[in-house]
C-alpha positions as CSV (number, residue, x, y, z in Angstrom):
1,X,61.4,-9.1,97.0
2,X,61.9,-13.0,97.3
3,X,58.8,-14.5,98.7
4,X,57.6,-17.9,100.0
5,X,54.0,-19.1,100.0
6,X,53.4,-22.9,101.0
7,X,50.2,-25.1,100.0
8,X,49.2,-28.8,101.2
9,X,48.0,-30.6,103.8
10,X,49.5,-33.2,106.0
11,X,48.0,-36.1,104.0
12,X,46.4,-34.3,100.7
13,X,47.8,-35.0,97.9
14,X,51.4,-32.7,97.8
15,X,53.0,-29.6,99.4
16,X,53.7,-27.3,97.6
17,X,55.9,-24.4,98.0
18,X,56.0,-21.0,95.4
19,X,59.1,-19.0,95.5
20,X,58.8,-15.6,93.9
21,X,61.6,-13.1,93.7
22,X,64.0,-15.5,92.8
23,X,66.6,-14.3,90.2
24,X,67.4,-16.0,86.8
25,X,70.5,-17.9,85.8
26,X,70.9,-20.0,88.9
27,X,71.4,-23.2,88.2
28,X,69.6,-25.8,90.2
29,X,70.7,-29.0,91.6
30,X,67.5,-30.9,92.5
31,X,69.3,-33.6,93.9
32,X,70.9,-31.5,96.6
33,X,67.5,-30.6,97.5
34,X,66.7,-34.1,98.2
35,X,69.3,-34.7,100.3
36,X,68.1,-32.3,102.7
37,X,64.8,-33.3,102.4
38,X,66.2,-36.8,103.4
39,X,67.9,-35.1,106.2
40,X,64.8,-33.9,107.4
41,X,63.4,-37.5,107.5
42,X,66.1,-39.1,109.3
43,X,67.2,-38.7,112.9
44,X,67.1,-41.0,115.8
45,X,63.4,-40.8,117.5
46,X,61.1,-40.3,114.5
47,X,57.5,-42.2,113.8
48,X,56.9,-44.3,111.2
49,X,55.8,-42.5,108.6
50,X,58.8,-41.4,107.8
51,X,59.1,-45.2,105.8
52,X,56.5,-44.6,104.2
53,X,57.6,-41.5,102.7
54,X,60.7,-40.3,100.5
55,X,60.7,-37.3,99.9
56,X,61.7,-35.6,96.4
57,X,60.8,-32.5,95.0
58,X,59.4,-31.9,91.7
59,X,60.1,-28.3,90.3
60,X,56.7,-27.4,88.3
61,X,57.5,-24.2,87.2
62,X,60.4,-21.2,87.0
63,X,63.5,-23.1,85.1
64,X,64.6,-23.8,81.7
65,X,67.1,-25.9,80.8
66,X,68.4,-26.8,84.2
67,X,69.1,-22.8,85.0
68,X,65.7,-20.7,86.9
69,X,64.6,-17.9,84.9
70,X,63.3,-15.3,87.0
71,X,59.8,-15.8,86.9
72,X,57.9,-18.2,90.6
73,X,59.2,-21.3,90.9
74,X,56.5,-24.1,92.1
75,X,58.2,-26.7,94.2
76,X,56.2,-29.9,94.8
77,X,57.1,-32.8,97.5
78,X,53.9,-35.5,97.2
79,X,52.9,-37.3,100.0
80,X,52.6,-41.2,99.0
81,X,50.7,-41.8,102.5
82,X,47.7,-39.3,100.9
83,X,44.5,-40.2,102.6
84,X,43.3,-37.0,103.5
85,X,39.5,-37.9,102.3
86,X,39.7,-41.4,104.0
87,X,40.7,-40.0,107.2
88,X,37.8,-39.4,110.5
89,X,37.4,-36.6,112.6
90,X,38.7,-35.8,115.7
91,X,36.6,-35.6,118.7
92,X,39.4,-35.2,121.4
93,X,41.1,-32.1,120.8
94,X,45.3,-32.9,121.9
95,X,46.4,-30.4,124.5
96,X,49.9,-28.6,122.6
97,X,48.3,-28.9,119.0
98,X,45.9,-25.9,117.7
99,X,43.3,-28.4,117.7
100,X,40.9,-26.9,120.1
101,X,42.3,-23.5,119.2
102,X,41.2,-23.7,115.4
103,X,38.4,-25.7,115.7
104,X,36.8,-23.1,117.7
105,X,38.1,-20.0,115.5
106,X,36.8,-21.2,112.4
107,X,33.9,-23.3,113.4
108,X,34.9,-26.2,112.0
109,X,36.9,-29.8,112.5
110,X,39.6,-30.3,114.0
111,X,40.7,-32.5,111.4
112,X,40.9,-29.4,108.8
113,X,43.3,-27.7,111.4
114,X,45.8,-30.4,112.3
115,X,46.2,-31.3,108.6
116,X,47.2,-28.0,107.7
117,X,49.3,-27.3,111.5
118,X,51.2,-30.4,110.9
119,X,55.0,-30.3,110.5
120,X,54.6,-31.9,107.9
121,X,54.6,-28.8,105.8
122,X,58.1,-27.7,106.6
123,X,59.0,-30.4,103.9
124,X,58.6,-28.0,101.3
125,X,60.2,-25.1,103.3
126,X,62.9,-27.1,103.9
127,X,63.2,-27.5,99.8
128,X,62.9,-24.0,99.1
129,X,65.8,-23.7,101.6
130,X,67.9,-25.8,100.0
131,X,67.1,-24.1,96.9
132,X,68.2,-20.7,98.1
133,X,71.4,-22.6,100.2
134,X,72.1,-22.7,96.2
135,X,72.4,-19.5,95.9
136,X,74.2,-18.1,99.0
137,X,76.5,-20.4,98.3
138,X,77.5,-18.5,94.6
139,X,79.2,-16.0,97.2
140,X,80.3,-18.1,99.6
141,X,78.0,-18.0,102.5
142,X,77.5,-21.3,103.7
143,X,74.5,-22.0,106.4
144,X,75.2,-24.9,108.7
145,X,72.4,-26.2,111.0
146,X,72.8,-28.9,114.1
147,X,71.6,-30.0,117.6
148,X,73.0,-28.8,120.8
149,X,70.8,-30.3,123.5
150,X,68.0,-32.9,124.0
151,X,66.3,-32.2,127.2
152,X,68.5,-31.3,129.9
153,X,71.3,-33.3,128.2
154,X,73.7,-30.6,126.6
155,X,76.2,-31.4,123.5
156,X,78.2,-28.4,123.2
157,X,79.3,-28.5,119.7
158,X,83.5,-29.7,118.7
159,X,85.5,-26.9,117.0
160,X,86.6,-27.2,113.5
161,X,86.5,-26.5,109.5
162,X,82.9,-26.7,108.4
163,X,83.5,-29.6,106.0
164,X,84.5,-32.0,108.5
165,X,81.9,-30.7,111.0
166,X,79.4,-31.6,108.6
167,X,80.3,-35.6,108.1
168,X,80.5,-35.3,111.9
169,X,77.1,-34.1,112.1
170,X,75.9,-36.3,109.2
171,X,77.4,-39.3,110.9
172,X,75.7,-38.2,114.5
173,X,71.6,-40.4,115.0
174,X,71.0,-36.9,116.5
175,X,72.8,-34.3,114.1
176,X,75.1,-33.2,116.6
177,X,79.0,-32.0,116.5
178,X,79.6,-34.3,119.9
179,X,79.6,-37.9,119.2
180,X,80.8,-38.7,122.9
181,X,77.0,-37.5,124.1
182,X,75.2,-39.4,121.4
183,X,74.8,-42.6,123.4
184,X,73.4,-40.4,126.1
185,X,70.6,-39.2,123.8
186,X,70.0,-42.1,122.2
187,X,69.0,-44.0,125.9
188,X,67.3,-41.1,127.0
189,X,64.7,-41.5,123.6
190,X,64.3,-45.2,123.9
191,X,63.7,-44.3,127.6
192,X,61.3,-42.0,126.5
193,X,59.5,-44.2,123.9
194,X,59.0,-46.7,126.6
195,X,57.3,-44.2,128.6
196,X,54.7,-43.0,126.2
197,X,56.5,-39.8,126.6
198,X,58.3,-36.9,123.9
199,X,60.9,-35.2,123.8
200,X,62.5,-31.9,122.7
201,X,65.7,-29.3,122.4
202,X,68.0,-27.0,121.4
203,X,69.6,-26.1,117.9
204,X,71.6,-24.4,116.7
205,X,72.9,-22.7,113.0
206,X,75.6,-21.0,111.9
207,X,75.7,-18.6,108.6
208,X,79.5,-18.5,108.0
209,X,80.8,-16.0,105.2
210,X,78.4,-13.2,105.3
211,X,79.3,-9.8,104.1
212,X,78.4,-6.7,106.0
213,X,75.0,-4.7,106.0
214,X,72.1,-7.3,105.2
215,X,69.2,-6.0,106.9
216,X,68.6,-2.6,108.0
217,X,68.8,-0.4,111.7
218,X,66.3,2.1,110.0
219,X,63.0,0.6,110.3
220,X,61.9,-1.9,113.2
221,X,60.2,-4.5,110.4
222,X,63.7,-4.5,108.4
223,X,65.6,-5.8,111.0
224,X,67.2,-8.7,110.2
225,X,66.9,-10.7,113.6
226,X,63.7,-9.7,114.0
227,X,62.9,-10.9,111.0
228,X,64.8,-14.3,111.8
229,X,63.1,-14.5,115.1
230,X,59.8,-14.2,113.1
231,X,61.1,-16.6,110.3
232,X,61.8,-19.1,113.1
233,X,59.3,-19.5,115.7
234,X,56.9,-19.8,112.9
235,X,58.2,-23.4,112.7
236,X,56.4,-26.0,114.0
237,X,56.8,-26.7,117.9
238,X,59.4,-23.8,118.3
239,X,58.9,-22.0,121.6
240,X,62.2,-19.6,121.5
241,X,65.0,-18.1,119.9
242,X,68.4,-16.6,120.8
243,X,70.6,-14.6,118.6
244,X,74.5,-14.7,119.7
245,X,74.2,-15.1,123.7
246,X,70.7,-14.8,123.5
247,X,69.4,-14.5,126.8
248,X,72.7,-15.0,128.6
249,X,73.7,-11.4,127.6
250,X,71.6,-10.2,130.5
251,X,73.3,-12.2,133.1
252,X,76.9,-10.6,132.2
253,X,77.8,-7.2,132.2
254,X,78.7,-5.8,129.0
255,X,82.7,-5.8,129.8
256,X,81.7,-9.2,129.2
257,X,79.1,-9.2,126.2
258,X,80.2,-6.8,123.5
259,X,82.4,-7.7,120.8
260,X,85.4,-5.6,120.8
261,X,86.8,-4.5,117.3
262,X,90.2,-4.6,115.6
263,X,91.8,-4.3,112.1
264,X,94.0,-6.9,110.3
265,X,95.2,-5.7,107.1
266,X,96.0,-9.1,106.2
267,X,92.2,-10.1,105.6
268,X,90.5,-7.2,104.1
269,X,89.6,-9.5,101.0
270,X,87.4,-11.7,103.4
271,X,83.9,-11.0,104.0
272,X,84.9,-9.5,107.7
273,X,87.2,-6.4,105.1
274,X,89.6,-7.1,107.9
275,X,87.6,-6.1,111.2
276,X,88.3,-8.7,113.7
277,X,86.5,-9.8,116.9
278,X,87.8,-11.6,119.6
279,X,84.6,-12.9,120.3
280,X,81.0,-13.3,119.0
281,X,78.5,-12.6,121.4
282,X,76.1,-11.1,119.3
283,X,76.1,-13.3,116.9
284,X,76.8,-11.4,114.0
285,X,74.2,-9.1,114.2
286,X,74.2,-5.3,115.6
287,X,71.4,-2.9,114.8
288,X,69.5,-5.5,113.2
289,X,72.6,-6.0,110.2
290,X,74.9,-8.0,109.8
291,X,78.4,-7.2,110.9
292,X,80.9,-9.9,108.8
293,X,81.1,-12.5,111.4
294,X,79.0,-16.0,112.0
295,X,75.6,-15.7,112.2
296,X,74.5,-17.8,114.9
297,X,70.9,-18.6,115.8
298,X,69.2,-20.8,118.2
299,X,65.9,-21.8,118.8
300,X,64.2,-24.2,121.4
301,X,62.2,-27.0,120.1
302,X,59.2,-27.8,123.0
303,X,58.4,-31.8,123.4
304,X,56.2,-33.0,121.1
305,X,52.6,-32.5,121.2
306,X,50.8,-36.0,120.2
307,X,51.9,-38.7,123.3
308,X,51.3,-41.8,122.5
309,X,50.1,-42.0,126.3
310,X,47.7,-39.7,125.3
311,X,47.0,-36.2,128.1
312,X,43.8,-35.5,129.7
313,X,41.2,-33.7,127.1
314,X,37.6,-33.5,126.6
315,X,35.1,-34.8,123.8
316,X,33.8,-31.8,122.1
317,X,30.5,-33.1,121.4
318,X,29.5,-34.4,125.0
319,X,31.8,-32.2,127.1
320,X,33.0,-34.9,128.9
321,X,36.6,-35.7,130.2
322,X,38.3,-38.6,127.9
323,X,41.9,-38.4,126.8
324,X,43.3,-36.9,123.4
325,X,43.1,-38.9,120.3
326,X,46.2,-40.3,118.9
327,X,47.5,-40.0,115.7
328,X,50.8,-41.7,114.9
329,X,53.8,-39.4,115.4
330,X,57.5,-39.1,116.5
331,X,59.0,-39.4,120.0
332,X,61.7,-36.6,119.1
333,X,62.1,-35.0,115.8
334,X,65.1,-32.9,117.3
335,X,67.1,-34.1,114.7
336,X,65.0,-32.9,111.7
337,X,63.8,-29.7,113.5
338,X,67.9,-29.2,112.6
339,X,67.2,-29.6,109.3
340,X,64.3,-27.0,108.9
341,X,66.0,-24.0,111.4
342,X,69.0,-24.2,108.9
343,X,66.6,-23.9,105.9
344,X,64.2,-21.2,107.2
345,X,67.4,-19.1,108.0
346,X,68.8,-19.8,104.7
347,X,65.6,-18.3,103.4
348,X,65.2,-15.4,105.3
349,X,69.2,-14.8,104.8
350,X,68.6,-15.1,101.1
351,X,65.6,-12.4,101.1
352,X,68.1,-10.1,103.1
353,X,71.1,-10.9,100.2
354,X,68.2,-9.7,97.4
355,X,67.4,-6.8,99.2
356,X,70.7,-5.4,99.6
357,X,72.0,-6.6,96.2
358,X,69.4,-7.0,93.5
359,X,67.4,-10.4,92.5
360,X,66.4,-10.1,89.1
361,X,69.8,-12.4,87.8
362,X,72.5,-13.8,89.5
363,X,74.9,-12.2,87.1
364,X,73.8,-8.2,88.2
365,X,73.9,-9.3,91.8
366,X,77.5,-11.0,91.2
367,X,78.2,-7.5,90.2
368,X,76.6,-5.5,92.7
369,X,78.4,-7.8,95.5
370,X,82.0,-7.3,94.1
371,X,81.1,-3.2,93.7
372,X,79.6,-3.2,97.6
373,X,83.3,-4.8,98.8
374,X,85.2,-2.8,96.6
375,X,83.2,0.5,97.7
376,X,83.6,-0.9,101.7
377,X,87.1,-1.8,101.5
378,X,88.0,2.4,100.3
379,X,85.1,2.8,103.6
């Protein structure tokens, strides 16, 4: 099974990531993983600590010679703003955080719980998705993450080839595939930033060239959008997630939600083996696999949590009403929440790829893959 574990607090020292499971005789581009991780810094409405910090990750352990060799690789992003042992405690637990919540549960600081809740630690999740972008993309599966909405401003995304929706997106302050609606967002964060005030949104990603049957109808915890949904609200400040239509499904009536099928000889070397859809209103995804079109997935980002017009709290030790403590943060981080949905999905789209064909080397699951189409196409 490939596996993720992540270490490091927001201002310690490094975060760490160990991947386990992943197969041998991949070999790695670190630099591709620092440009994501740069992706993940940038974006119109982040704090300033993202000039302090540049992040690059350090692989400690699981290659030789450029190529992984099977055994855990330990990824490592330092933090140059470390002052984790310089830092005070928090009296003023901030309503939205799990100050209060984890201060309570393990009778401690609140400063041991925000280090460790931070978003910060989706740097090195976002490194060990880049890392197993690497892979999927030995079979062609490319995962493409963007924004779709800041607040109630929508940016429905422009059609097109992925490449150029990509330098669209990478040329967007927001990450989005609508540059007409960027100067809308960008007035509505200033506006915000005057205010004191945060802000969130929507995003979406897209998994294009996936091959039927990754995940499983037969048990409820191999699923694979439950185990996306559970891979993705586990980020940081994510309150929902749609799969497909999402929640829009149960406004239609399913005349006018399923995907109807058809055949077209003329692509049964594609991932899709020649079944066609008109549409793809669930996403790619029935019974919990995969069924040859797009994935898409989107997940709702809430505003957030540390204003720098701070909410209404209390001060643990006297009881008293006072308002939250600050500590210095983003407006909207919309932008790099992008970023990290498109990596955790890589991930947990990577786990399902090892399942189904094999992650001890990439050379057996090249195999395997090119017996599974050859053995579906005769289907």
């Amino acid at each position: 099974m490939l596996r993720l574990l992540t270490a490091g607090e927001s201002h310690g020292k490094a975060l760490l990531a160990l991947v386990d499971g992943f197969p041998a005789g991949l070999t790695v581009d670190t630099a591709a993983i620092d440009v994501e991780l740069q992706r993940r810094q940038g974006g119109y409405g982040r704090g300033g600590r993202q000039k302090l910090e540049v992040d690059t990750v350090e692989i400690l352990s699981g290659i030789w010679q450029g190529k992984t060799i099977g055994s855990p690789l330990a990824l490592s992003v330092s933090n140059r703003d470390s002052k984790l042992e310089r830092l005070k405690e928090l009296e003023r637990p901030r309503p939205g955080h799990g100050d209060l919540t984890g201060a309570i549960k393990y009778l401690g600081s609140i400063r041991g719980i925000l280090e460790r809740a931070s978003a910060r630690e989706t740097a090195v999740r976002v490194a060990a998705g880049a890392l197993t972008q690497q892979l999927l993309g030995q079979f062609g599966i490319t995962v493409f993450g963007y924004v779709v909405q800041l607040e109630q401003i929508a940016a429905p995304p422009q059609p097109g080839e992925v490449t150029a929706l990509k330098a669209l997106r990478d040329a967007s302050p927001l990450y989005t595939l609508n540059p007409e609606v960027d100067p809308r967002l960008v007035t509505r964060i200033d506006e915000a930033t005057a205010a004191g005030d945060t802000l969130g949104g929507l995003v979406e990603v897209r998994v294009i060239g996936l091959p039927f049957g990754l995940g499983s109808h037969a048990q409820w915890d191999q699923k694979l959008d439950g185990l996306l949904a559970q891979a993705v609200m586990s980020v940081q400040a994510i309150k929902g997630v749609e799969i497909g239509l999402g929640f829009e499904a149960s406004r239609r009536p399913g005349s006018q939600v399923h995907d109807e099928i058809a055949f077209d000889p003329a692509r049964v070397n594609e991932p899709t083996l020649g079944y066609v859809r008109k549409t793809n209103n669930a996403g790619g995804l029935e019974a919990g696999m995969t069924n040859g079109q797009p994935l898409v997935v989107r997940a709702a980002m809430k505003p957030i949590s540390t204003l720098r017009k701070p909410l209404a709290s209390i001060n643990l030790d006297t009881k008293e009403s006072e308002t939250a403590a600050y500590e210095r943060s983003d407006v909207c981080a919309l932008a790099a929440c992008s970023v990290i949905v498109e990596s955790v999905v890589a991930f947990t789209v990577a786990q399902a790829f090892c399942e189904k064909f094999g992650h001890d080397s990439l050379t057996e699951m090249t195999a395997r893959y090119g017996k599974f189409l050859e053995l579906a196409r005769e289907r």
